[in-house]
N, C-alpha and C positions, 0 to 999 in steps of 0.2 A: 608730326605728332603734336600740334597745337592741340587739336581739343580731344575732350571726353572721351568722346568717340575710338578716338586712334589710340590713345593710351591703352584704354580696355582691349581693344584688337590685338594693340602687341604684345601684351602682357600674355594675354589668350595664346596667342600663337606660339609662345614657349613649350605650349601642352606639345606640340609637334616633337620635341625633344622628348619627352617619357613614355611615348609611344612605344609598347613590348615590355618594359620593364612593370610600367601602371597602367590600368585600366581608367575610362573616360571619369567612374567617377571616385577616383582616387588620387584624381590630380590636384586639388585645390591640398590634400596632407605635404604637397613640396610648394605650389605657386603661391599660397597663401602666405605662409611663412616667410617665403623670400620677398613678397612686394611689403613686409612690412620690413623688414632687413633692410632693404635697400632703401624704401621711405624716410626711415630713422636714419639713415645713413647719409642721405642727402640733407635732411636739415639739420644735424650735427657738423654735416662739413665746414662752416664757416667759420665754429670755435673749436674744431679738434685740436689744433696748436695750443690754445690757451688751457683747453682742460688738460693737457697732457702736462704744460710747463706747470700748473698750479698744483697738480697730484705729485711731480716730482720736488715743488716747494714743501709742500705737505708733508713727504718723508720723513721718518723719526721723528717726527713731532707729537705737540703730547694731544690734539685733536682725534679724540676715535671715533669720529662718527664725522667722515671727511664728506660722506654721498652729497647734503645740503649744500656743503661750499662750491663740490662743480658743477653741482645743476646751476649755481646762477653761475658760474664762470660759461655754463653751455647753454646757456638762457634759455631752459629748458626743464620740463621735470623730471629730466631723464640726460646719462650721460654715458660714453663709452670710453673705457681707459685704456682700448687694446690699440698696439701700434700700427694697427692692419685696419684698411676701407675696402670698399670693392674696388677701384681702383689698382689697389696692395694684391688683391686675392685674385685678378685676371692675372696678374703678372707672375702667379708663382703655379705653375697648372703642376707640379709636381705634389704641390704640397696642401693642395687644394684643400684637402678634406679635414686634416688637422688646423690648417689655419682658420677654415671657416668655423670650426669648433669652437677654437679661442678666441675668434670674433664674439660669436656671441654671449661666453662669457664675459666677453670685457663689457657688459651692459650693466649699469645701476638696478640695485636689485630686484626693484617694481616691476620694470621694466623687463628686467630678464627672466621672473617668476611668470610673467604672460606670454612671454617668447616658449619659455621650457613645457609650458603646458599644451603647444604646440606637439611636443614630443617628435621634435623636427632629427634628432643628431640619429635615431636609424635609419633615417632616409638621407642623411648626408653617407652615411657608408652605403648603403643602398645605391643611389646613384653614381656614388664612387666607383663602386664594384662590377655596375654598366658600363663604367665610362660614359656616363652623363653628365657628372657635376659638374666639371670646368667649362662643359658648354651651355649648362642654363644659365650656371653664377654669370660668366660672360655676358649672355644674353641679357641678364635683369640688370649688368653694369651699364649696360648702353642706355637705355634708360633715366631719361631726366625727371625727377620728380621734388628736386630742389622747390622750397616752398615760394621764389621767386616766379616760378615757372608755372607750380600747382599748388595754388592756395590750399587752406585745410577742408573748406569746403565743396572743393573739388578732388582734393585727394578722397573726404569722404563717401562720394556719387562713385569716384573710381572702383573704392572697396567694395560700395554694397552692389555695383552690378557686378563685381567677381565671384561673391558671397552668393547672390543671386543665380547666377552660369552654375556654380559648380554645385549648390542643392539640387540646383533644375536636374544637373546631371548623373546626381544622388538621389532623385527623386524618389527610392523607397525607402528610404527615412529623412526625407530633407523634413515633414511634417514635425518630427520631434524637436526642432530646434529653430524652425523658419517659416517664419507667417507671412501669406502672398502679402506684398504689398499694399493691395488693394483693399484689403480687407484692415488693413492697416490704416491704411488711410481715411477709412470711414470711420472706424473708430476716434481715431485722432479726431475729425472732424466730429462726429458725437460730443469726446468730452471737451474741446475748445469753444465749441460753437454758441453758448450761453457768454463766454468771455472774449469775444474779439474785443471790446471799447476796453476791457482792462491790460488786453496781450497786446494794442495799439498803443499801449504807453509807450515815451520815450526812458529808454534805459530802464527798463521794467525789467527782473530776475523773478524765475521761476524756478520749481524746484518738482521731478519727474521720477517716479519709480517703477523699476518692473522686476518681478520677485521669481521670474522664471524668462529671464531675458534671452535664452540663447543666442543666439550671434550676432543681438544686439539690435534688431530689424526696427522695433515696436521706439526704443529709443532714438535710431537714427530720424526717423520719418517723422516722430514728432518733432525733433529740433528742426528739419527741416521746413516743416509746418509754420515753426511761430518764425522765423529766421522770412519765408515771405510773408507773413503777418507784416511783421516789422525788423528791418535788418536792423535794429537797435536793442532787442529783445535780449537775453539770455535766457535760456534753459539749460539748468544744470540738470544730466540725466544720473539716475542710479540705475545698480541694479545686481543680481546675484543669478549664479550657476554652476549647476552642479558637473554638466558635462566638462571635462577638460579641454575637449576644442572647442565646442563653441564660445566656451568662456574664454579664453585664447584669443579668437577669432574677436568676440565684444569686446576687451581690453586693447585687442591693436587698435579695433574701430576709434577707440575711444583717444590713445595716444596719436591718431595720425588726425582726429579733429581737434586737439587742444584741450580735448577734457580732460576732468581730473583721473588718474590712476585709482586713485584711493575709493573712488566713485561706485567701483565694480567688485562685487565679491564672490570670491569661490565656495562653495561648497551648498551641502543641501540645507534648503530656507526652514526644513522640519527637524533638522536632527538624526544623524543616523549612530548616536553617541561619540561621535569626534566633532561634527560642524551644525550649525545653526543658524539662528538670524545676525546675517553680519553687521546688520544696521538699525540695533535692536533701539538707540533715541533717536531716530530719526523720524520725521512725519516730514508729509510730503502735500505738496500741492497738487499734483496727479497721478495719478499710476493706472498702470495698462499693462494685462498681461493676457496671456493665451497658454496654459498649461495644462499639461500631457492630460488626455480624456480616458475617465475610465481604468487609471491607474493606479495598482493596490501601493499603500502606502503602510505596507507590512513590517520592511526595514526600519520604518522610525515609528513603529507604534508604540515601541514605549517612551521615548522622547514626549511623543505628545500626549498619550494617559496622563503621565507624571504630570506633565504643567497643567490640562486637565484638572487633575485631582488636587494637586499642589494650589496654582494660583487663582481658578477662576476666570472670574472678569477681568484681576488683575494683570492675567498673562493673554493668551491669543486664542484661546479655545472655549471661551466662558459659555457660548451658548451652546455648544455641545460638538460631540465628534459624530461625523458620516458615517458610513459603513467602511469596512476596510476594501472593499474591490475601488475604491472612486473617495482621492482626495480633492475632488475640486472645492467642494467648502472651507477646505482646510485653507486654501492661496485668497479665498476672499475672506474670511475672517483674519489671517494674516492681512489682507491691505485695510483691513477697516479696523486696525489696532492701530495702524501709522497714518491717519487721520488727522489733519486739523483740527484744533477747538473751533466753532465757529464765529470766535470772537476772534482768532487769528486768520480768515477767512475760508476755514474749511476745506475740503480736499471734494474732487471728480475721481470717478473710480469708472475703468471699464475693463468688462473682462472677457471672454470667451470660453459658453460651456457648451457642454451635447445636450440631451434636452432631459438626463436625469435629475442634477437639482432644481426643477421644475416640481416634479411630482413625488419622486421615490420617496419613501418613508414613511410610514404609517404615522397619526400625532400621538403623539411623546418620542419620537424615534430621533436620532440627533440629525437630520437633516429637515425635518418639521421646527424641528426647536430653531433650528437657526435658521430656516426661515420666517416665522414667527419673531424673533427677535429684530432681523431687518428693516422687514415691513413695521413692525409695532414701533419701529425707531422712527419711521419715516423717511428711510434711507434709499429704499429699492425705487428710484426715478422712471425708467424704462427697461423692456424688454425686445430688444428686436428680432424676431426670428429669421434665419438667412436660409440663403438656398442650399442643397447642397451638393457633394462634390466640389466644394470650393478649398480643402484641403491636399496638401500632398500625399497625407497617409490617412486619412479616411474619406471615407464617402457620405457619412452622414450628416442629419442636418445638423445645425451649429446656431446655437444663440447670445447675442452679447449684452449683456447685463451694464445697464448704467445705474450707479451706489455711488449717491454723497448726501454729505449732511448740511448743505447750501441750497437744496430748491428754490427755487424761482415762487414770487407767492401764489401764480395760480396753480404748481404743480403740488403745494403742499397737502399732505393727505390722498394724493394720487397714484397711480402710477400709471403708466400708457404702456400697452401691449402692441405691437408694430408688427405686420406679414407682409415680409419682402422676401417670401420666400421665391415669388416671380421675377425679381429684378437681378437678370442676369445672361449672359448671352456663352454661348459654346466657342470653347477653345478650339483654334484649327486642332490643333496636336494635344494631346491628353500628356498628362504629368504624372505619373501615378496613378493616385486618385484623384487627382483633381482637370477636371473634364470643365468643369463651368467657371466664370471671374466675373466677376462687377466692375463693368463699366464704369471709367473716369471722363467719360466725356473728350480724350483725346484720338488722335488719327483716325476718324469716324467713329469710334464707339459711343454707344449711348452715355448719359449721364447720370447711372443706375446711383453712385453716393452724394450724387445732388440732389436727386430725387427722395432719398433715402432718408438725408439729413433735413430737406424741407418738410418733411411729412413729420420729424419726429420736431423741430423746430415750432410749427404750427401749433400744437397740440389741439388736434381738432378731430372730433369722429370723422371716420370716414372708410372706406372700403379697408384700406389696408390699416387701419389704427381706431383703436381702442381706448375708453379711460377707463377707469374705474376708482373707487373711493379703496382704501387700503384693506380695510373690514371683510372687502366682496371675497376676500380667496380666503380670510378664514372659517371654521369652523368647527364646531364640539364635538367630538364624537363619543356618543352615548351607547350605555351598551344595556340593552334591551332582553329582560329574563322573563321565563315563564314558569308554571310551578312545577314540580318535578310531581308525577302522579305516575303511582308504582302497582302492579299488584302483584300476592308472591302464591307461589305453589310447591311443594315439596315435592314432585314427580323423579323419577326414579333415574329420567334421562336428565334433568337439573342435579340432580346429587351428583354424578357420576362427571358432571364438569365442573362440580367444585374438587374433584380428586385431583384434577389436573391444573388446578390454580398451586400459584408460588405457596403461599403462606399455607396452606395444607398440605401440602409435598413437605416442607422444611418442617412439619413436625417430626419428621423420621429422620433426621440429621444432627449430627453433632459436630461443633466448635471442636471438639476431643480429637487427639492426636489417632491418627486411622489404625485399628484395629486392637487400639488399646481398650481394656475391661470396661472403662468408665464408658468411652466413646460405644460398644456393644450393648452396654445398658439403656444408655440412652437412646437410640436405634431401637431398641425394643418396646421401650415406652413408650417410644414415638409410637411406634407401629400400630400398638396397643388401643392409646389415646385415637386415632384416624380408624379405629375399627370400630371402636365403641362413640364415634363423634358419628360414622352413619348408623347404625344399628339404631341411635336416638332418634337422626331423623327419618326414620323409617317408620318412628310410631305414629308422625305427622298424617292427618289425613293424604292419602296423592291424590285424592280429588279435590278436595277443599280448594277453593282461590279466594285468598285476604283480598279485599279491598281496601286494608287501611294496613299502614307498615306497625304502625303501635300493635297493633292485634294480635297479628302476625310476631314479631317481638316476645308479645307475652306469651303467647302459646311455643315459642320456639324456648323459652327459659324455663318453662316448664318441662317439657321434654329433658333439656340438660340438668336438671335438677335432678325428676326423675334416675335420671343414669349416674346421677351423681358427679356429670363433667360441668369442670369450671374451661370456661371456653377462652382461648388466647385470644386478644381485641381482634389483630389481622385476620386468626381463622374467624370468630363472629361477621366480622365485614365481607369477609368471603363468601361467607354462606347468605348473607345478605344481598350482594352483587351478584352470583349465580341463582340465585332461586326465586329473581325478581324477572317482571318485563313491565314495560312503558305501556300504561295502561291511560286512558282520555278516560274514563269510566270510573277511576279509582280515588279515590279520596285522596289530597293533596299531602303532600311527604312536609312535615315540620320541623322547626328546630326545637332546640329546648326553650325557647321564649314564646315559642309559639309561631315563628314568625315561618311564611313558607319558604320550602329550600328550592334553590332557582334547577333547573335541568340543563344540565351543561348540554345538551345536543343539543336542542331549541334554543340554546344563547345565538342571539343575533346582534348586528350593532348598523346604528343611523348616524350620520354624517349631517348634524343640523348646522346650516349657516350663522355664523356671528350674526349677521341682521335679524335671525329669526329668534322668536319664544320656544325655547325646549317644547314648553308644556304644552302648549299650541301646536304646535310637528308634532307632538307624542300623538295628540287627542288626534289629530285629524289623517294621521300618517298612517300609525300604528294600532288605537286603542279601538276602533271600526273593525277592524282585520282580527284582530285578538283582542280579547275586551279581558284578559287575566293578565292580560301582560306589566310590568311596572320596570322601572330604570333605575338601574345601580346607582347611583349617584356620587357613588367611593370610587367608580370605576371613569368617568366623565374626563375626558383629555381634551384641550384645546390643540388643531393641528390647524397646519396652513400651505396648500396646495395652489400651481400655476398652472390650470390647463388652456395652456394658450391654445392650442390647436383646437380647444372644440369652443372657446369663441369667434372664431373664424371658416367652421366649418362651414357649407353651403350644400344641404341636401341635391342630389341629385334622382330625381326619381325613374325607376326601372324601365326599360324600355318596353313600349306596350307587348302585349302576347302575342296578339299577330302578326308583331313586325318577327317574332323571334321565331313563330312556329314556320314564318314564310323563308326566313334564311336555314332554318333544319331541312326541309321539303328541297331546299337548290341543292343543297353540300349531300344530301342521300340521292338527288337526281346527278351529283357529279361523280359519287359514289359507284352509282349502277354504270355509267356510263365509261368511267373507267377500267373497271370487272369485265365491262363487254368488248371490250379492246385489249384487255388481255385473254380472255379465254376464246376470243373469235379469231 
């Protein structure tokens, strides 16, 4: 068991032991836990002696907060104070199950807060109660993974293909917490790839965030990344989650490569009224994330109204909130709050969405505004759209968004549009959803994220890429009135549907407690009132048709004068709204300034381009087609729309008629001819 290879195999091969008790893919809830058990177990072995003699110096003494002193006695940020190893725990098979308990307690509390979230101790009774446990613990004792033996960063290659194996094997929710690699990795490449000559420095640190980390994939691969860049590099990763294993799972990753503990935080990045942003001064150098698609974010709606409402710009939601079925705005406006100045060199953003914050949301709608905000920033760098079925739990297509506030000087005022929705080749074996991968160029595969990355590199038109100036995707939307032209008639079938409107009905009702004198009076006057309100309009011509509503009006106040009713406003509007129809012929309805009142059916609304002249669109668009038409101008919103898909579109035209009436003519000749073999 020298390399890679064989570790993972044997480690693997423990799954043979849970066979009957667990299913294939619920074996990584015991092997996980235990390769990081036994990991932390091997590299503590060499100062167990001393952390144990310095904890018993320690005793009674007046130091309470002793965890600092044995981490460096265990030269480590992490220590264990129980008298027990694996080792200790083969030898005692009776007592298996409580010892390994108290092992894990004896872990410093970082440490042991990312082990417990494992929720490993009912599967320590669990396997007890098989009679399994003393034969895996045994199994994972044999086991060399002393840091002499396996560096950190091969310990870390060891985790992510187990991390890897056991999604694959969970493959109907491995999506919510594990992003193919590959798809990783072109990212990574995305936002690295303007900074190789700076990530080539000697002893260069960097600093990495991902706000929806799950098991840590999006961070491992990047450190990976710059680590062959330059084995001199650092990157310090962050990151926060809400799930308990995988956050678990990210926190071993992170102690069995040497990273910080403190690096990784639990709980939800929005607030669900207990947890929030747990790295709320931080700004980062990069971040990359891929978070859950199409996800209502119901649970912490009020969390984020409040900051919202409360802080503005000064908190994380200033340019507005999405809808509540789909938080994905919410995870990039969150990473474009933890942003560099760009006088401290500014931050790369990449992220992974479905192809809603593209389009969805009318302008003024909060996903217009915060798109509009982006772009106006000069933030949104590229778009690339992927193929799809490149997910574990979905099928659809997936776009990843490249946001920072460092462009390059000729992408300033830019942004490129990328369809790669072709670069990609079929999995022998399907995963879920995920049927298709992008090619890295190894074991014969094509080199679909070379390919991917030189096109976006380039920034050059061409089949699969697009520029455009920032302006091109927005635009105003106008809302286009016409005059309201009414004519009325008193006809006996019009009266008899104002009976049945609300506000005429409820004159025969009363507020009054039911069946009390007051409440009966009133009820009568109603009754009274709606007898003598038609019997007035009954003097009305029922032939006559107003062309003008003024006319109409005075002749209608004359009649209620006549009868001597003063008319309630809602029933007057009533009688108003039933006794009219939509007349082109009719003199146009005004207000009291005079000015014409628009007709809400006929309201329409134009989508003019930022490059263009309203007035110019109006004249040429609209005022030819309708020449009464005029534009709200109180109503005028600025919105800002991606439709990438229809600059890439590529007409296909219909196949001719004869080809198609000649294949109807086969399939009815194959028709007859099969009839005739059955009824012959």
């Amino acid at each position: 068991m020298n390399n890679f290879g064989d570790k993972v195999s044997f480690i693997w091969s423990v799954a043979d032991l849970l066979r009957g008790p667990y299913k294939p893919n619920q074996y990584r809830d015991v092997m996980l836990p235990l390769t990081v058990l036994r990991r932390l177990d091997c590299v503590l072995e060499p100062t167990k002696g001393k952390v144990l003699a310095k904890l018993n110096a320690l005793k009674g003494g007046s130091v309470k907060n002793i965890e600092p002193i044995l981490n460096r006695a265990a030269g480590q940020q992490f220590h264990n104070t129980s008298l027990l190893d694996f080792n200790k725990l083969k030898g005692d098979p009776n007592n298996i199950a409580a010892n390994l308990v108290s092992y894990t307690k004896g872990f410093s509390s970082k440490a042991r807060e990312v082990i417990e979230y494992f929720d490993f101790e009912p599967h320590i009774e669990k396997l007890d109660n098989a009679n399994r446990l003393y034969l895996v613990v045994k199994k994972f004792a044999e086991i060399d993974l002393h840091p002499d033996v396996v560096s950190n960063t091969e310990m870390g290659y060891i985790f992510e293909e187990l991390i890897r194996k056991f999604n694959e094997a969970a493959n109907e929710e491995a999506g919510d917490h594990f992003t193919p690699r590959e798809v990783i990795r072109l990212m990574v490449n995305l936002l690295f790839s303007q900074d190789n000559a700076i990530l080539t420095t000697k002893g260069i640190v960097r600093t990495l965030y991902d706000p929806a980390c799950g098991t840590g994939g999006m961070l491992s691969v990047s450190d990976e990344y710059l680590r062959e860049l330059n084995p001199d590099a650092r990157l310090e990763v962050y990151g926060q989650e809400y799930n308990r294993f995988a956050y678990a799972t990210c926190g071993s990753d992170m102690i069995i490569k040497g990273q910080s503990l403190e690096n990784i935080k639990f709980g939800d990045t929005f607030g669900d009224g207990k947890t929030s942003d747990g790295l709320p001064r931080h700004k980062f150098d990069y971040m990359l994330a891929n978070p859950p698609f199409g996800v209502e974010w119901k649970p912490e709606a009020d969390e984020v109204r409040k900051e919202y409402d409360q802080q503005g710009f000064t908190g994380r939601f200033g340019a507005g909130v999405p809808r509540i079925n789909d938080g994905s705005f919410l995870f990039l406006q969150h990473m474009i709050s933890k942003i560099k100045p760009v006088k401290d060199g500014g931050s790369r953003i990449g992220i992974v969405f479905n192809g809603s914050p593209l389009f969805t949301g009318d302008a003024g709608s909060g996903e217009s505004n915060i798109r509009q905000w982006i772009i106006e920033h000069d933030w949104l760098e590229a778009i690339i759209a992927m193929p799809d079925q490149l997910f574990y739990n979905t099928g659809i297509f997936t776009y990843i968004w490249i946001v920072t506030n460092r462009k390059e000087k000729k992408r300033r005022g830019k942004i490129q549009l990328i369809n790669a929705v072709e670069f990609y080749q079929k999995m022998r074996k399907s995963l879920g959803n995920k049927r298709n991968e992008i090619g890295d160029g190894q074991n014969g595969r094509p080199n679909h994220i070379a390919e991917i990355t030189r096109i976006y590199g380039e920034f050059k038109e061409s089949k699969y890429s697009k520029i455009f100036n920032n302006d091109d995707f927005g635009f105003r939307k106008i809302t286009v009135e016409r005059p309201l032209k009414l004519s009325f008639q008193a006809t006996a079938e019009r009266i008899k549907s104002l009976m049945e409107t609300k506000a005429f009905v409820n004159l025969a009702k009363s507020k009054r407690k039911k069946g009390s004198k007051i409440a009966l009076a009133e009820i009568e006057a109603g009754q009274k009132l709606q007898a003598d309100i038609l019997e007035a309009l009954k003097t009305l011509d029922a032939d006559k048709i107003y062309k003008n509503r003024d006319a109409f009006d005075k002749d209608l106040a004359v009649a209620m004068k006549a009868a001597d009713i003063k008319l309630p406003a809602p029933v007057k509007k009533a009688i108003l709204n039933t006794l009219c129809e939509r007349d082109e012929t009719a003199d146009v309805c005004t207000d009291k300034k005079g000015n014409p009142e628009p007709d809400t059916e006929l309201r329409d609304y134009e989508n003019v381009p930022l490059k263009e002249d309203i007035y110019e669109y109006f004249k040429r668009e609209v005022l030819q087609h309708v020449p009464d038409a005029w534009i709200d101008e109180s109503k005028t919103k600025v919105g800002y729309e991606i439709p990438l898909n229809r600059h890439f579109y590529e007409y296909t035209p219909p196949r001719p008629l004869a080809d198609i009436e000649s294949d109807i003519k086969a399939l009815e000749g194959d028709i007859v001819k099969m009839l005739g073999e059955v009824t012959g």
